[in-house]
Wavefront OBJ file of the C-alpha trace (Angstrom):
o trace
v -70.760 -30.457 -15.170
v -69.068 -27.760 -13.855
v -65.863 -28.342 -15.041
v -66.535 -29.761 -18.506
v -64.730 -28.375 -21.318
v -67.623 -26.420 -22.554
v -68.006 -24.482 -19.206
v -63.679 -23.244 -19.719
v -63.441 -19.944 -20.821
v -60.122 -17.518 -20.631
v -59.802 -14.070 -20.602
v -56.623 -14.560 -23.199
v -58.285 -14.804 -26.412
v -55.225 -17.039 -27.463
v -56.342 -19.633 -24.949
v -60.137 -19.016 -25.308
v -59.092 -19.927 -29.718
v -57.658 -22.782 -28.456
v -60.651 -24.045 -26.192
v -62.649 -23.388 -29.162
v -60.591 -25.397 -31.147
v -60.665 -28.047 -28.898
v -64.242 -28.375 -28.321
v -64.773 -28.635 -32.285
v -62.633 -31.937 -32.249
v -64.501 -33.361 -28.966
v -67.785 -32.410 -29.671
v -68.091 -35.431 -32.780
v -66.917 -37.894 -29.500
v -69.412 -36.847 -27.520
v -71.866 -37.305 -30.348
v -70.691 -40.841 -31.537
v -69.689 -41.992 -28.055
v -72.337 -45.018 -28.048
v -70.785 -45.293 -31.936
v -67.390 -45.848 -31.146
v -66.925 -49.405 -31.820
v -63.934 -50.522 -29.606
v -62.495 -48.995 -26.567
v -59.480 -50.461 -24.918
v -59.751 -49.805 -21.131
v -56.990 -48.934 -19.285
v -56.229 -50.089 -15.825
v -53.687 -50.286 -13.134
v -53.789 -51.899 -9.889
v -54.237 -49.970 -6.779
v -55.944 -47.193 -5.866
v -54.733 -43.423 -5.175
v -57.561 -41.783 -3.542
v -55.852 -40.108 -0.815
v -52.727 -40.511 -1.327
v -49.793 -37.148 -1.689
v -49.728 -36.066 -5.405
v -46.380 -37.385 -5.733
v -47.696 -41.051 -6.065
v -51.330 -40.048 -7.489
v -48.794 -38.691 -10.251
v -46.900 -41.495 -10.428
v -49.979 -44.328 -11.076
v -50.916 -41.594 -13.823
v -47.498 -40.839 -15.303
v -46.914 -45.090 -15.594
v -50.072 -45.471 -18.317
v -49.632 -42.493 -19.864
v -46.409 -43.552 -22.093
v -48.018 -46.731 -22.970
v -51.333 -45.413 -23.945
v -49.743 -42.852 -25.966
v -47.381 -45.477 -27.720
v -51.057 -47.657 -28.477
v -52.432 -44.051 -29.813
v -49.593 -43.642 -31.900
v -49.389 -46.476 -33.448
v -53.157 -46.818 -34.047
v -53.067 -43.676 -36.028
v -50.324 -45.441 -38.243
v -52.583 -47.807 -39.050
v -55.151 -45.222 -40.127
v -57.174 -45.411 -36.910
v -58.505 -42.695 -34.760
v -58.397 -42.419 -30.798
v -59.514 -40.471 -27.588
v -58.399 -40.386 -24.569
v -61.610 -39.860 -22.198
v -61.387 -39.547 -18.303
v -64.867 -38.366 -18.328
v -66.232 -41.607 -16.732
v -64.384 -41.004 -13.668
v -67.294 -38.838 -12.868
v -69.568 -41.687 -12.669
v -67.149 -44.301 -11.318
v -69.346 -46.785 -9.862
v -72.177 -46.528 -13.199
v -68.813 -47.354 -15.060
v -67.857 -50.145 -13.561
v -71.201 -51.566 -14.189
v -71.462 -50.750 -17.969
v -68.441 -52.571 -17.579
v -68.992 -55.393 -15.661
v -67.044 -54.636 -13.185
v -66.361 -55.170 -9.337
v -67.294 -51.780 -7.993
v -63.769 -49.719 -8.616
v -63.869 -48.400 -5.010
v -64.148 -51.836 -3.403
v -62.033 -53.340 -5.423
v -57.599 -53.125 -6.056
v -58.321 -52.325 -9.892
v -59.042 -48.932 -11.183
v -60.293 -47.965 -14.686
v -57.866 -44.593 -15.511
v -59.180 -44.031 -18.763
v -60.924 -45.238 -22.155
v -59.175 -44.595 -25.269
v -62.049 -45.159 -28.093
v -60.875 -46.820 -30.893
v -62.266 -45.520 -34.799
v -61.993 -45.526 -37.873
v -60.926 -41.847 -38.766
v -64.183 -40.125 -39.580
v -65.905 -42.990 -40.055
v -67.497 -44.044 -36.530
v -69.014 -47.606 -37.013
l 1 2 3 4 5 6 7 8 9 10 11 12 13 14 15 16 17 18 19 20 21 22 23 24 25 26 27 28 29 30 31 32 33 34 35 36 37 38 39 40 41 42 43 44 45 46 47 48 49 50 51 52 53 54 55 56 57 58 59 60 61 62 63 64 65 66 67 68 69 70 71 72 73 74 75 76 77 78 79 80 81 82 83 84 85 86 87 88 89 90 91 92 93 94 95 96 97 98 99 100 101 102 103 104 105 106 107 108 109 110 111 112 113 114 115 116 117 118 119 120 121 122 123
């Protein structure tokens, strides 16, 4: 994919450390994705596709605070999480892994999976 986080690169070698950086803490999730032994699913109702920023930001900006709040306190408990977005790319195989309606014909949309671990340990 284009516009996976292996394929960034900056021409500020600050920002190209911190890519690096980055990738070194995603590439064990990409490795243990089919590990990962819970993932809480995050949904809201309705759909934005097409709609002005302003309320695609809004639908984002109301999950956000409570997935980060879940995140936090998961990691108090000694649990690790990720926030993924990647399956957004392949919405409709998604929904079937899922067992799912379809997310475009239906109200519900899947916004994210936060994979649930224990830190370092993946099953």
């Amino acid at each position: 994919m284009p516009i996976a986080g292996p394929n960034l690169h900056f021409a500020n070698p600050t920002h190209e450390a911190m890519q690096t950086r980055i990738m070194a803490t995603v590439e064990p999730f990409i490795e243990h994705f089919h590990d990962i032994p819970v993932y809480v699913i995050l949904c809201l109702s309705g759909r934005s596709d097409g709609q002005p920023a302003v309320i695609q930001s809004a639908l984002w900006g109301s999950i956000a605070p409570a997935a980060w709040s879940f995140m936090l306190a998961a990691r108090a408990r000694g649990l690790g999480t990720v926030w993924t977005c990647l399956h957004l790319f392949f919405e409709e195989e998604a929904a079937q892994v899922l067992g799912m309606y379809h997310l475009k014909n239906s109200r519900l949309k899947v916004h994210a999976l936060m994979g649930c671990h224990n830190e370092g340990k993946w099953t």
